[in-house]
C-alpha positions, 0 to 999 in steps of 0.5 A, spaced: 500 500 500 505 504 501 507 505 494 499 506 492 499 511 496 506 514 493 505 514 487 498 518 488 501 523 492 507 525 486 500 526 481 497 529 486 503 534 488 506 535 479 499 536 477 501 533 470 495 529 470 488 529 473 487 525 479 483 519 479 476 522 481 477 528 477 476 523 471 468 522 469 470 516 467 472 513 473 467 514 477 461 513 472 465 506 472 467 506 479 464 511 483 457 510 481 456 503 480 458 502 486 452 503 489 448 497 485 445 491 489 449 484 489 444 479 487 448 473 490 454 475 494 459 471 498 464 472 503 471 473 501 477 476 506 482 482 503 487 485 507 484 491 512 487 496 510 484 496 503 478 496 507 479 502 511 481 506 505 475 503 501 471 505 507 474 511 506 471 512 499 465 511 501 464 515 506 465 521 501 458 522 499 454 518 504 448 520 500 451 515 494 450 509 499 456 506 496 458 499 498 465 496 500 463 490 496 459 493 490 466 498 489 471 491 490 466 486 485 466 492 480 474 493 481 475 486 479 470 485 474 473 491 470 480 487 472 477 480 469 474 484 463 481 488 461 486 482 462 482 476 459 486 474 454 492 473 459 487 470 465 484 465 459 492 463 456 494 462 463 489 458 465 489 453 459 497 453 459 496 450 466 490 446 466 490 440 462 485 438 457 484 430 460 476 432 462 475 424 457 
């Protein structure tokens, strides 16, 4: 986390880009799809200062009713959809096709 946090600082302090929650795309995709219901949910365990910086955000606009499970689903789903190629290479290099 610590170098999370540094690089964010060195944006924030140069200005030679736009912070992360000034980019409208970030938070239509993040931001604002964080507030949607999870139809089925299960228990996952992350690290707590990953919580506590998640809660954070969460609290910047309490009337937007974000949820720290709904921001990590959109967070991973975005992951999963922008590496596909490599998890699917991954996945079929390591799991043999012996099904019959």
């Amino acid at each position: 986390m610590e170098n999370l946090h540094q690089s964010q600082q060195t944006v924030k302090q140069g200005q030679s880009e736009p912070v992360a929650s000034d980019k409208p795309e970030y938070r239509s995709a993040f931001i604002e799809r964080s507030t949607e219901q999870i139809p089925q949910r299960k228990c996952v365990y992350i690290k707590a200062d990953l919580v506590d910086i998640i809660s954070r955000l969460a609290a910047v606009k309490p009337g937007l009713k974000m949820s720290i499970g709904a921001y990590i689903s959109t967070v991973l789903e975005h992951h999963l959809e922008s590496h596909r190629e490599e998890i699917e290479h991954y996945y079929k290099e390591n799991i043999p096709n012996t099904l019959l």
